[in-house]
Residue, then its C-alpha position, 0 to 999 in steps of 0.5 A: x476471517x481469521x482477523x475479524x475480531x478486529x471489526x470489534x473494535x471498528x463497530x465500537x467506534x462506529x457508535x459515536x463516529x457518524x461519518x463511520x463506514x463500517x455503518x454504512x458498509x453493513x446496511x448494504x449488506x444482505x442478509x445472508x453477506x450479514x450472517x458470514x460477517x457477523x459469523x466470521x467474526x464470531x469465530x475470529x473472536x473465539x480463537x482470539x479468546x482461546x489463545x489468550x487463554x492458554x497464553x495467559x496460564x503459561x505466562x503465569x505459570x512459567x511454561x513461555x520461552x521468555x526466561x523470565x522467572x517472575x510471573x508479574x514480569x512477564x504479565x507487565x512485560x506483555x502488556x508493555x510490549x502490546x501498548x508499545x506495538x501498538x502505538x508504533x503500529x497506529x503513529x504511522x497511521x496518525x502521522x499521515x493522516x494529521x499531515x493531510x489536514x490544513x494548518x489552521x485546523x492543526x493549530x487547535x491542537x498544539x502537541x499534535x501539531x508539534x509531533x507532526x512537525x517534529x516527524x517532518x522536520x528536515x530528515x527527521x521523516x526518513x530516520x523516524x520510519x528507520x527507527x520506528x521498525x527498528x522498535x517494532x522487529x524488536x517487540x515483535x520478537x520479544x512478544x514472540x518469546x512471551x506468547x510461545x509455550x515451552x513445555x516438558x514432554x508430557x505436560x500440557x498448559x491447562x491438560x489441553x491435548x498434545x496435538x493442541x499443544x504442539x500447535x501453541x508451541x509452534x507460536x502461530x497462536x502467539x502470531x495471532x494475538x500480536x497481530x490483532x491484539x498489538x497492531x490491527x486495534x490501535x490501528x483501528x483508533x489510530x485512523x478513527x482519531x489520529x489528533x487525539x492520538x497524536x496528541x498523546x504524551x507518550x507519542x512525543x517520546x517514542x517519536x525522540x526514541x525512533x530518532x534517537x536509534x536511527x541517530x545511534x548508527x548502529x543501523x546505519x548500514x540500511x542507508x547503503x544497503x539502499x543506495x546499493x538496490x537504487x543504483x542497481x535497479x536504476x530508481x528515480x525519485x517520483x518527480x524525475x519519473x513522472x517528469x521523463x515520462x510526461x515528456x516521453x508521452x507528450x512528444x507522442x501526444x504532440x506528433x499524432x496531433x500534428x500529423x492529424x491521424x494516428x499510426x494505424x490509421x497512417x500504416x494502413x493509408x500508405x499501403x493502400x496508396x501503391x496501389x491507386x498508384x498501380x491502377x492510374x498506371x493501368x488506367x493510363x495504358x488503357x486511355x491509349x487505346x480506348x478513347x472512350x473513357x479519355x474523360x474518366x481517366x483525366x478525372x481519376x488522374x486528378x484524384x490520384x494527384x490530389x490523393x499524392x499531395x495529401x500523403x506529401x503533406x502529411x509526411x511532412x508534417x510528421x517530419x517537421 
C-alpha cells in the first residue's frame, strides 16, 4: 500500500467520469476489503506528506545533493522537473490511447490529432520512445539529487532523529515522491482523458524534444545494441512469428482431421491390433482340430480382416 495515494487522484476523477472503475470496484467491496483500501491509502498518504515534508525544508534550507546555492532554484527546478516526468510518463499513455480511437472521432480535435500523427508518422515512433526515456532517466536523476538530504554530521532537517534521518539520506523517500508525485498522477489523468492531454500545447514540444535527442545520435549506439541481443536471441517480428507458428499448428491441425483420430488414440489402436492378429493365429490352429467352432473362427476371420483394412486406410491417409 505504499502507493496508494495515487487512488487519490482516481477517486477525484471518478467524481465526474461515469463510466470510472474505481466506483464500481469500491461498491463491490466488503466492508472489511473497504477499511484495508481506504486505510491503506491513508498510510500511503501520510508517508507521502511526510517525506514531502522533510523535503521541502531541505530544499529551502540547502541541505539536498543538488548543488545548488538559490533555494528559489531548487524550489522551480523540482517543480519543473515533476511536471516535466510526468508528462513523459502520461504522453505514452495518451498516445496510445487516442491511437486507438477512430479518425472521424480524432478529427474534432485537430492538435490532438495532429500530435498523435506527428508520433506515428514514419519512424518517428521508434525515435520518439528512444528520446522519450532519454528524458525520463535524465529527470530521474536530477529529482534524485533534489529530494535526497545531505547533511553535516550531527545536524538533522527539521531535529528529526539520526536513524530518520540516515533514511532520508538513503533517497528511498525521495524514490517515493518521484514515483507517485511525478509519474503515477499524471498517468492517472493521462488514462481519465488522454485527448485533452494530448491536446495540450506543451505535448507538441516534448514530443520535437524526444525526436530531436534521438535525431542528435548521441545515443545512436542503442540501435546496435538492439540489432545485437535480435540477432542473438533469434527475435522475429510479430507478423513472421505468428505466421510460422500458424503454419506449424495447421500442418498439426490438418493430419489429425485427416486421419480422423488423434495420436493416443492411433498409438494405442496399433499396439492392440498385434495381438487380434495373434489370437486369429491361435484361433486358426484350433479350427484344425475342432470343427465345432469352423463357423466362429470364419466369422472372427472377418472381423480381423476388416479390423486390417481400416489400420491400411488409415496409414495411408496419414501418409498422404
Amino acid at each position: 500500500g505504499l502507493l496508494h495515494a495515487t487512488y487519490l487522484v482516481n477517486c477525484f476523477f471518478s467524481m465526474f467520469d461515469e463510466d470510472a472503475s474505481s466506483s464500481e470496484k469500491q461498491s463491490s467491496m466488503s466492508t472489511k476489503e473497504q477499511y484495508g483500501y481506504w486505510g491503506r491509502m491513508g498510510l500511503s498518504t501520510f508517508l507521502l506528506a511526510g517525506a514531502l515534508g522533510v523535503t521541502w525544508v531541505a530544499l529551502l534550507t540547502g541541505q539536498t545533493t543538488m548543488p545548488l546555492s538559490d533555494a528559489t532554484a531548487r524550489i522551480l527546478a523540482f517543480f519543473a522537473l515533476s511536471c516535466f516526468l510526468g508528462i513523459l510518463e502520461a504522453m505514452q499513455i495518451a498516445v496510445f490511447a487516442v491511437s486507438k480511437l477512430p479518425e472521424r472521432e480524432l478529427a474534432n480535435y485537430p492538435t490532438a490529432q495532429a500530435n498523435s500523427q506527428l508520433v506515428f508518422k514514419g519512424s518517428n515512433f521508434k525515435a520518439f520512445l528512444t528520446g522519450r526515456q532519454i528524458c525520463v532517466t535524465m529527470s530521474m536523476f536530477l529529482l534524485a539529487r533534489l529530494t535526497t538530504t545531505e547533511v553535516m554530521p550531527g545536524e538533522t532537517v527539521m531535529g528529526i532523529g539520526d536513524d530518520l534521518q540516515f533514511f532520508f539520506n538513503t533517497g528511498l523517500p525521495g524514490a517515493l515522491i518521484t514515483t507517485i508525485v511525478a509519474s503515477l498522477f499524471w498517468r492517472i489523468v493521462a488514462s481519465s482523458y488522454p485527448i485533452p492531454f494530448l491536446a495540450n500545447p506543451t505535448v507538441k514540444l516534448t514530443i520535437q524534444t524526444c525526436l530531436a535527442l534521438e535525431a542528435s545520435g548521441i545515443f545512436s549506439i542503442s540501435w546496435l545494441l538492439a540489432d545485437v541481443v535480435r540477432s542473438v536471441m533469434d527475435f522475429r517480428t510479430d507478423d513472421s512469428y505468428l505466421a510460422a507458428k500458424g503454419k506449424v499448428d495447421s500442418h498439426h491441425s490438418w493430419e489429425t482431421a485427416s486421419t480422423g483420430i488423434s495420436d493416443e488414440e492411433s498409438a494405442a489402436f496399433s499396439e492392440r491390433t498385434p495381438s487380434q492378429e495373434d489370437l486369429l493365429i491361435k484361433k486358426s490352429v484350433s479350427t484344425a482340430s475342432t470343427a465345432s467352432i469352423d463357423e466362429e473362427s470364419m466369422a472372427f476371420s472377418e472381423r480381423t480382416q476388416v479390423q486390417q483394412g481400416i489400420i491400411t486406410t488409415y496409414g495411408a491417409t496419414a501418409v498422404q
